[in-house]
C-alpha positions in Angstrom: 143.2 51.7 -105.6 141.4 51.4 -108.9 139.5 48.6 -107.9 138.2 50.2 -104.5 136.9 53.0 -106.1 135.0 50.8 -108.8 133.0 48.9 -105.6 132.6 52.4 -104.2 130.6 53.4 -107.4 128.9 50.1 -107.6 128.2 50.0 -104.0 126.7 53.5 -103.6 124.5 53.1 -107.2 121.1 53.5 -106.5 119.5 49.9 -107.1 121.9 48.6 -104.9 121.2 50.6 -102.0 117.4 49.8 -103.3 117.9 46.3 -103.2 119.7 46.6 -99.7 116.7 48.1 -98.2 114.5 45.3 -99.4 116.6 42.4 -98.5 116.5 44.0 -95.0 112.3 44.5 -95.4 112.4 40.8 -97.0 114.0 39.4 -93.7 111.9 41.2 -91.2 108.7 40.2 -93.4 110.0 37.0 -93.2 110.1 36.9 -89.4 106.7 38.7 -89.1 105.5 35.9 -91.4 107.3 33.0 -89.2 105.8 34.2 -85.9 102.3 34.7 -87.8 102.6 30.7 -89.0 104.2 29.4 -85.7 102.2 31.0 -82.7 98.8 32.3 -84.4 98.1 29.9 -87.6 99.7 25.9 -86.0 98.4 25.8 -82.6 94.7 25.9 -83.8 95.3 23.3 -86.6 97.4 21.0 -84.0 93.9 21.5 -81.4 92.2 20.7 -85.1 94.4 17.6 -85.0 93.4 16.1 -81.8 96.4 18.3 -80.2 99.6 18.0 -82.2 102.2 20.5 -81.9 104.2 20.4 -85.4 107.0 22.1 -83.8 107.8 18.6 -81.6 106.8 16.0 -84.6 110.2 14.0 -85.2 111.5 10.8 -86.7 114.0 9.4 -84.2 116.7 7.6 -86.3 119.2 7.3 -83.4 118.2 7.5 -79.4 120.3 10.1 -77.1 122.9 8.0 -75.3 125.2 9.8 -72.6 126.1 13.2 -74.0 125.2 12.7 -77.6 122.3 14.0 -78.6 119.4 11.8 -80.3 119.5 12.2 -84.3 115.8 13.2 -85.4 114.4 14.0 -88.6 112.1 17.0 -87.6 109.5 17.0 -90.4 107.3 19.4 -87.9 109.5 22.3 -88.5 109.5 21.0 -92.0 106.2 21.8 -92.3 106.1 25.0 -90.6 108.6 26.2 -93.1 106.7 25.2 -95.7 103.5 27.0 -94.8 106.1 29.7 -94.0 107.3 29.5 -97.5 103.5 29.5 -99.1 102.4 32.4 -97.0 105.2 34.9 -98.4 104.6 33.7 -101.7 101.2 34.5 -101.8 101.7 37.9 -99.9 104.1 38.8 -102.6 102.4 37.4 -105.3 98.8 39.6 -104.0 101.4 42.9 -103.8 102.9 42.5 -107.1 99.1 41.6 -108.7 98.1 44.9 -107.2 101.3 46.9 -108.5 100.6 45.4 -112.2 96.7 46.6 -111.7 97.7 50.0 -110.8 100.5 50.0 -113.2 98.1 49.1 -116.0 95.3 51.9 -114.9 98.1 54.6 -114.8 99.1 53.3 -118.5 95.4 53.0 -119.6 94.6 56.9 -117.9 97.6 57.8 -119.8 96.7 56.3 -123.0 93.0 57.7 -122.7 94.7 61.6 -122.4 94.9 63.5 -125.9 97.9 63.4 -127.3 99.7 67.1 -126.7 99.8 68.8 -130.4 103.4 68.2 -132.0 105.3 71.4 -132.5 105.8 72.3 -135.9 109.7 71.7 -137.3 111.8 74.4 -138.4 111.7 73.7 -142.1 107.5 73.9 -141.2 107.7 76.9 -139.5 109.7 78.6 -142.5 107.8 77.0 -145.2 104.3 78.6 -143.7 105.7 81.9 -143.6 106.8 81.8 -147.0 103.2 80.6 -148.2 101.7 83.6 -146.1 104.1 85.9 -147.8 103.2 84.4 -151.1 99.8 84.7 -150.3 100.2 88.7 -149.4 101.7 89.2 -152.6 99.3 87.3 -154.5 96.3 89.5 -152.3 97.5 93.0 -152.7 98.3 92.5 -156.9 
């Protein structure tokens, strides 16, 4: 029972649920990001090509016979992952160089304000109202 409530606390912690949420983002991105590559980007560098279609380029290392189905190498698909891969890096690689930028102009307005004056201590406080009182005396002898 001990242990059940210990992964309810982990489980409902806030950077968990955080991290959750952008796993799921992550994987939709990711999809957005494979259609982008596979159906806008490759068919105009195939026609570039003199008409390839990456998708369909394959090393045969074994011919389909009967039912079996041929053994292929797709390095096609290979590559389309690979550009896959590149694109997302550099998206999140342009997001986080823009979060740092803004990050460091927040820290640099912040830095730039004037520091709010420090409130004197007790022991301050106490001590200038005994050097005013002082002071009185000293005035009115």
């Amino acid at each position: 029972m001990k242990w059940l409530s210990e992964f309810k606390q982990f489980a409902m912690r806030g950077n968990v649920v955080d991290m959750a949420v952008g796993i799921i983002i992550g994987a939709a991105f990711g999809k957005i990001v494979s259609s982008l590559v596979s159906d806008v980007m490759m068919p105009p560098i195939g026609v570039l090509l003199g008409g390839v279609d990456f998708s369909d380029l394959a090393f045969t290392l074994k011919k389909a016979v009967g039912d079996e189905p041929a053994v292929v190498i797709g390095y096609g698909k290979f590559i389309q992952t690979v550009i896959d891969f590149i694109i997302i890096a550099f998206s999140i690689f342009a997001l986080v160089k823009v979060m740092n930028t803004l990050k460091s102009k927040t820290e640099k307005a912040k830095a730039d304000e004037p520091a709010a004056p420090v409130a004197p201590t007790k022991d301050q406080e106490l001590l200038t109202e005994i050097r005013d009182l002082l002071k009185a005396r000293n005035d009115n002898k």
